[in-house]
C-alpha positions in Angstrom: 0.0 0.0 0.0 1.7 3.3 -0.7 2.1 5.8 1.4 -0.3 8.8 0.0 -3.0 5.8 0.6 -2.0 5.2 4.0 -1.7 9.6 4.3 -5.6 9.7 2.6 -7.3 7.2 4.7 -5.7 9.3 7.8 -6.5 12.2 6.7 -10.1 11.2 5.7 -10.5 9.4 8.6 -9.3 12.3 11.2 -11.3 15.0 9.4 -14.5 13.5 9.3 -14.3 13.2 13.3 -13.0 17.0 13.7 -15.6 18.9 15.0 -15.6 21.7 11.4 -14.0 18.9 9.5 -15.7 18.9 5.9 -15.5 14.9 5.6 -17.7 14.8 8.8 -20.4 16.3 5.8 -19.2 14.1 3.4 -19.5 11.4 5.8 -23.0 11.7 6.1 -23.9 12.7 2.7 -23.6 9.6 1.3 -21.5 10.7 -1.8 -17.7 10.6 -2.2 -15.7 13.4 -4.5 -14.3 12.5 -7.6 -10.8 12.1 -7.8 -9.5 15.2 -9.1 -12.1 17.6 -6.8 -10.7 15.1 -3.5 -7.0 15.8 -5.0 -7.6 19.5 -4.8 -8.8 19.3 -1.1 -5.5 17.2 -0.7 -3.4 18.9 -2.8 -4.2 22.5 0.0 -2.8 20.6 2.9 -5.5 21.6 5.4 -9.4 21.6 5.4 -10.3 25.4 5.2 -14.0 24.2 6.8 -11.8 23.4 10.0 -11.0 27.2 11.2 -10.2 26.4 14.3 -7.4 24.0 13.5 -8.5 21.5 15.4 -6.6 18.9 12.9 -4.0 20.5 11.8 -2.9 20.1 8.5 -0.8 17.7 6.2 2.1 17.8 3.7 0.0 18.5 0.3 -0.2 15.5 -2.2 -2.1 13.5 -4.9 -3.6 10.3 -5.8 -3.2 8.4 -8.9 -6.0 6.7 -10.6 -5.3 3.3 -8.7 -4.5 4.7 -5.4 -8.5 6.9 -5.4 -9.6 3.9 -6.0 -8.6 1.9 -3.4 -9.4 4.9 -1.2 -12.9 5.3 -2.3 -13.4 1.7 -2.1 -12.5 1.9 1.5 -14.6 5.1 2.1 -17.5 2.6 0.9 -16.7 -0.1 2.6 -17.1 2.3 5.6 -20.3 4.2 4.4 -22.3 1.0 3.2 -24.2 3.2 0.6 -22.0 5.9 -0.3 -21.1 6.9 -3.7 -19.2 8.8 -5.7 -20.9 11.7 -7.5 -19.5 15.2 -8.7 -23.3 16.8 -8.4 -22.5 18.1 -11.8 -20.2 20.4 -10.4 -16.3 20.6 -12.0 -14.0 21.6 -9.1 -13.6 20.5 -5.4 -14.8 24.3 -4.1 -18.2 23.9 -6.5 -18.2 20.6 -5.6 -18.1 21.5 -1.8 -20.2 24.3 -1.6 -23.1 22.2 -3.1 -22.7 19.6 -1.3 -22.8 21.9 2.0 -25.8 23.3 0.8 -27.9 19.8 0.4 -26.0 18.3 3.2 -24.6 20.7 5.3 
């Protein structure tokens, strides 16, 4: 398993239990983000939904084709029932911002 897998699934993993965290909405939406809009959030090196900090951030990085998948499939093994969607949207802050305002 490479090591940006290993770095993802942490990172998911931690946000989604910080209080602000944005995979904590992501988490309950049911959905999971396309790989390029997910590689964006990773690519910034912190969640700008967690203003407080309470996570901290990460050194910035990407996944390749076969390392988002093995992470999605893990985020769905997870979230029985999640999927991936891009709710038509082309970019991780579109992206985001719908999904906070259906979900959030």
């Amino acid at each position: 398993m490479s090591r940006f897998i290993i770095q993802a699934k942490r990172v998911l993993a931690e946000n989604s239990k910080v209080l602000y965290g944005f995979f904590g909405v992501v988490e309950n939406s049911g959905l999971f983000p396309p790989q390029d809009f997910i590689n964006e959030f990773f690519l910034v090196g912190y969640d700008p939904c967690d203003q407080d900090e309470r996570m901290g951030g990460w050194s910035p990085f990407g996944l390749t084709q076969e390392e988002y998948t093995q992470v999605k499939e893990w985020w769905i093994q997870s979230h029985p029932g999640a999927r991936e969607d891009s709710l038509g949207e082309s970019c991780w802050d579109d992206w985001a911002t719908a999904l906070l305002e259906r979900f959030g």
